[in-house]
C-alpha positions in Angstrom: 0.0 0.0 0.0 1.0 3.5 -1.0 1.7 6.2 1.8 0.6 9.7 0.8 2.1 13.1 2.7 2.6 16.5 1.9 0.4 19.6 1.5 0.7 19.1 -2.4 -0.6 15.8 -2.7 -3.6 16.7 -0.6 -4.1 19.8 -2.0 -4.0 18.2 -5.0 -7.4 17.7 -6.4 -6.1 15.3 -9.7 -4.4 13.8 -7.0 -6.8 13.2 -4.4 -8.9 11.7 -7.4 -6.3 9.5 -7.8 -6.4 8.3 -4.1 -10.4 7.7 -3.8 -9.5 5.3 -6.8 -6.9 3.4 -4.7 -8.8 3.1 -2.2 -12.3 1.8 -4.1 -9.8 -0.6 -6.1 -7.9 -1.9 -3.1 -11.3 -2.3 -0.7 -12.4 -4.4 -3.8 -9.6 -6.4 -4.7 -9.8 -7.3 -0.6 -13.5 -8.4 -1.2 -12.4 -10.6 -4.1 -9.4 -12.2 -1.8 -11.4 -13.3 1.0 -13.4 -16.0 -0.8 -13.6 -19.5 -0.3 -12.7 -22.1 -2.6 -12.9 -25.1 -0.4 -16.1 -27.2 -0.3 -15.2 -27.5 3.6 -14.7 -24.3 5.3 -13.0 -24.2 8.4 -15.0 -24.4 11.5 -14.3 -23.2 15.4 -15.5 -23.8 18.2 -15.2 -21.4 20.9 -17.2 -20.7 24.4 -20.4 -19.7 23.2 -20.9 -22.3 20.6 -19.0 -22.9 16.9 -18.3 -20.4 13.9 -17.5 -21.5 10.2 -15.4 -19.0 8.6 -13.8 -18.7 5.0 -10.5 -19.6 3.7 -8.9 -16.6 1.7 -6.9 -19.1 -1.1 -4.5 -15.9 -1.9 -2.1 -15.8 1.5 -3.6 -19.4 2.2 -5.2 -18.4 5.0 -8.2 -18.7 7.6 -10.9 -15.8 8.1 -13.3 -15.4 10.6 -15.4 -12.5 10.6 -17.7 -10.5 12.4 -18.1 -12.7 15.4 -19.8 -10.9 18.6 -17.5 -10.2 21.4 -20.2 -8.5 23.4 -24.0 -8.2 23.5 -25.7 -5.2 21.3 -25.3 -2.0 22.8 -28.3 -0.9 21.6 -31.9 -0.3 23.8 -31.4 -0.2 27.2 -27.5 -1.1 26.8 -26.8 2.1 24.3 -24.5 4.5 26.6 -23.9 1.8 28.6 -20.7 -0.3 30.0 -20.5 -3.0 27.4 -22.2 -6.6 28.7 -20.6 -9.9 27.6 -22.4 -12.5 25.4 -24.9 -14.4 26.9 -26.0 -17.1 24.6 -24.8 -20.1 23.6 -25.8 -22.0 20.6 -25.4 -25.9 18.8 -25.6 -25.3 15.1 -21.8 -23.2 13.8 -22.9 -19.7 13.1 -21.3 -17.8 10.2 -18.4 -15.4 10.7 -17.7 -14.8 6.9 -18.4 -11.4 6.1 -17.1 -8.4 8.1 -19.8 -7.3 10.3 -20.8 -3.0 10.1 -18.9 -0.6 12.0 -19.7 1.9 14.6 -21.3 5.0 13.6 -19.2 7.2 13.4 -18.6 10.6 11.4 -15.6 10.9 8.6 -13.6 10.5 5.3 -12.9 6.9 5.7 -16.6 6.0 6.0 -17.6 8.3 2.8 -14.6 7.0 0.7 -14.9 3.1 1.4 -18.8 3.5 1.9 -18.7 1.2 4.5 -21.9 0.5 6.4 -22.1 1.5 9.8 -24.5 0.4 12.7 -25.4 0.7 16.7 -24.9 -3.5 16.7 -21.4 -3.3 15.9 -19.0 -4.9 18.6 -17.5 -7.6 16.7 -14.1 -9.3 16.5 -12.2 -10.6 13.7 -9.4 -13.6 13.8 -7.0 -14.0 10.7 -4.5 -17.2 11.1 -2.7 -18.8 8.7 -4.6 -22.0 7.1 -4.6 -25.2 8.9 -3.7 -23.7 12.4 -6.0 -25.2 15.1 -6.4 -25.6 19.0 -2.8 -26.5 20.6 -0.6 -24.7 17.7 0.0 -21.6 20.4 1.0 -19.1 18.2 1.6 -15.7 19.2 -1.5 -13.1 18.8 -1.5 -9.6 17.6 -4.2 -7.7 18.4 -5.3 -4.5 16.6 -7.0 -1.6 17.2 -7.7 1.0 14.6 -7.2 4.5 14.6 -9.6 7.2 13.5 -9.6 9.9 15.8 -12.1 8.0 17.8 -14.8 9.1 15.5 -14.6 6.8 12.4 -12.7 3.8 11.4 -13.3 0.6 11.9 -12.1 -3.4 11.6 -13.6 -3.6 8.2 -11.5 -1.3 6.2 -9.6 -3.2 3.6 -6.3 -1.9 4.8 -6.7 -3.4 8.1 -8.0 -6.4 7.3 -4.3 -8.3 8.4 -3.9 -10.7 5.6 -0.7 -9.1 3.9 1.2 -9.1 7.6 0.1 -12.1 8.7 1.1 -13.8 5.7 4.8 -12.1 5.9 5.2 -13.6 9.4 4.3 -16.7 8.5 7.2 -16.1 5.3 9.8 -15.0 7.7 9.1 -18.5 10.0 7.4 -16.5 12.9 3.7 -17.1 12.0 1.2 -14.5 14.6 -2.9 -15.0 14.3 -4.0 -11.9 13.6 -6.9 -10.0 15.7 -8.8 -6.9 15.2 -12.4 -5.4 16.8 -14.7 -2.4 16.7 -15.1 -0.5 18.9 -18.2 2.3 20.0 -17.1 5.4 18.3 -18.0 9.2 18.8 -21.1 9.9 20.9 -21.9 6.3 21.4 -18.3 5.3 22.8 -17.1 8.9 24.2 -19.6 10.8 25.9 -18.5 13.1 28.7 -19.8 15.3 31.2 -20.6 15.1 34.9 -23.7 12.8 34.7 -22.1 10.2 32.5 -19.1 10.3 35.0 -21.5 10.4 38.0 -23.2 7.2 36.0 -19.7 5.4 35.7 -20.1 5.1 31.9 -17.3 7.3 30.7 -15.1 5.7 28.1 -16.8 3.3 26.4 -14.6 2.6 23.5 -12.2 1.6 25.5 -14.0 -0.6 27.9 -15.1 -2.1 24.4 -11.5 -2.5 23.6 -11.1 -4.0 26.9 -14.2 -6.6 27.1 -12.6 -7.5 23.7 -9.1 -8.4 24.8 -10.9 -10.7 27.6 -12.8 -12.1 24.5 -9.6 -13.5 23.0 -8.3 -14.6 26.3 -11.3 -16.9 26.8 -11.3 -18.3 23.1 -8.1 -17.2 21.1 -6.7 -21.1 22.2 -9.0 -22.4 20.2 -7.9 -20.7 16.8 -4.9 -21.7 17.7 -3.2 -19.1 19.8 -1.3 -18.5 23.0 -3.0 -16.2 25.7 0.2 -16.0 27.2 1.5 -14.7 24.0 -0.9 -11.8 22.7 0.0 -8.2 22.0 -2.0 -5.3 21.9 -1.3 -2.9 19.0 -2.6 0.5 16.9 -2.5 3.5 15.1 -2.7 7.1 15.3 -6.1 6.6 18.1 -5.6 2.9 18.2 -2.3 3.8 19.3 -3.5 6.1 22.0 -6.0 3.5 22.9 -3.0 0.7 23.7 -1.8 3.2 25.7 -5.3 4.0 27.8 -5.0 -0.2 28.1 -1.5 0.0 29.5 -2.2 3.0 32.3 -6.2 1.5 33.0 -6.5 0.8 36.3 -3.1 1.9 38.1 -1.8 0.2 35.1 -3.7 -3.6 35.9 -3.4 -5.1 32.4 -5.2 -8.6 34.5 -3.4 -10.9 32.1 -4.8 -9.6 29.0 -1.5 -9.0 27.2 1.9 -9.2 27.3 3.4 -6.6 24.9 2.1 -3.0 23.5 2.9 -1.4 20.1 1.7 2.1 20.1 2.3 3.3 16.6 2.0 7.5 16.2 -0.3 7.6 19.4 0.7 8.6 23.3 -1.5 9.0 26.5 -0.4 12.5 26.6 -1.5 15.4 24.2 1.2 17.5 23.2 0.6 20.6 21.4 3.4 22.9 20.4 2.8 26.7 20.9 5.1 29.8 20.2 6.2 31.4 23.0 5.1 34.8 23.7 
């Protein structure tokens, strides 16, 4: 993928052109890739119940998409703390198709068009094909950016394939994780009464319910829980940070390593002196 910088290029409007055509292309080339060819997709089955995911025949590798990590924060749990899943269920479910994001307000959502939606809080699990229960592979899990406003684990450039595939190259094969998480309003209201209600922060208790998520079922993809990292960009960077310092800095086994990429707990504005 191309990285874009400069006033020029932005202020470019041939060029910007140029990049909403990248980006269409490349979301649908990533549509095309994660397809199955196999008559026999692969199947997990985790603490709830089982999924059946797809096998993307490009990187040879397993997808599994759009699987619930939480109950829908919608009715009477909308601007609420985020409340595990309480079902369970016999029949495998399907976790092939990316599930919406959060609503949430920005050029990444107009460019992509992707569809957005209250019922949102999903988790996504990318391993390379024919990894199962006892492999122990490390985990990366990440969070995307977005200013905490928009973004979200179905753009195409996230979707792990490409780095999870050059791990597994290099001999150091990782299973791959991302989530959404309550954006804007919905995950990031403030004010005295939502404090005085002990619902501030919701995104990141989303990001945190998550993370337990993958403790209580990442073994059965295949993964280590003694082994998982927490990762992100620009917000999501600032978001592995808000998981490193919650909670006098309690991480309650969730992770064991932290890549903050372009994102601190501290905002840092430079001013001219007087």
């Amino acid at each position: 993928m191309n990285v874009f910088a400069g006033s020029a290029f932005l202020n470019s409007k041939a060029s910007m052109t140029a990049f909403t055509m990248q980006l269409y292309t490349l979301a649908f080339i990533s549509l095309l890739a994660i397809t199955t060819s196999a008559s026999n997709p692969p199947t997990v089955t985790i603490k709830n119940g089982s999924y059946y995911g797809v096998y993307q025949e490009t990187y040879d590798q397993d997808f599994f998409l759009g699987m619930p990590y939480a109950q829908p924060p919608v009715g009477d749990l909308r601007f609420r703390n985020p409340e595990s899943l309480n079902t369970t269920w016999s029949e495998a479910k399907n976790a092939t198709e990316y599930s919406p994001e959060c609503y949430g307000y920005g050029s990444d959502q107009w460019v992509l068009g992707n569809v957005v939606s209250e019922d949102c809080l999903t988790i996504n699990v990318v391993r390379p094909s024919g990894v199962s229960k006892g492999a122990d592979l490390p985990v990366g899990v990440w969070i995307h950016g977005g200013g905490f406003y928009q973004g979200g684990s179905r753009d195409p450039r996230y979707n792990l394939s490409y780095i999870v595939n050059e791990a597994a190259e290099a001999g150091m094969p990782f299973i791959g994780v991302s989530l959404n998480y309550r954006l804007q309003a919905f995950g990031f209201l403030w004010g005295t009464v939502v404090k005085e209600a002990g619902v501030t922060n919701l995104g990141f208790r989303d990001q945190r319910l998550a993370l337990h998520w993958v403790q209580e079922n990442i073994a059965a993809f295949g993964g280590d829980t003694n082994k998982v990292t927490i990762w992100g960009e620009s917000a999501g960077g600032r978001g592995v940070s808000y998981q490193l310092i919650a909670y006098g800095g309690r991480d309650d086994g969730l992770f064991r390593g932290a890549i903050m990429q372009s994102g601190s707990p501290v905002k840092y504005i430079p001013r001219a002196s007087s």
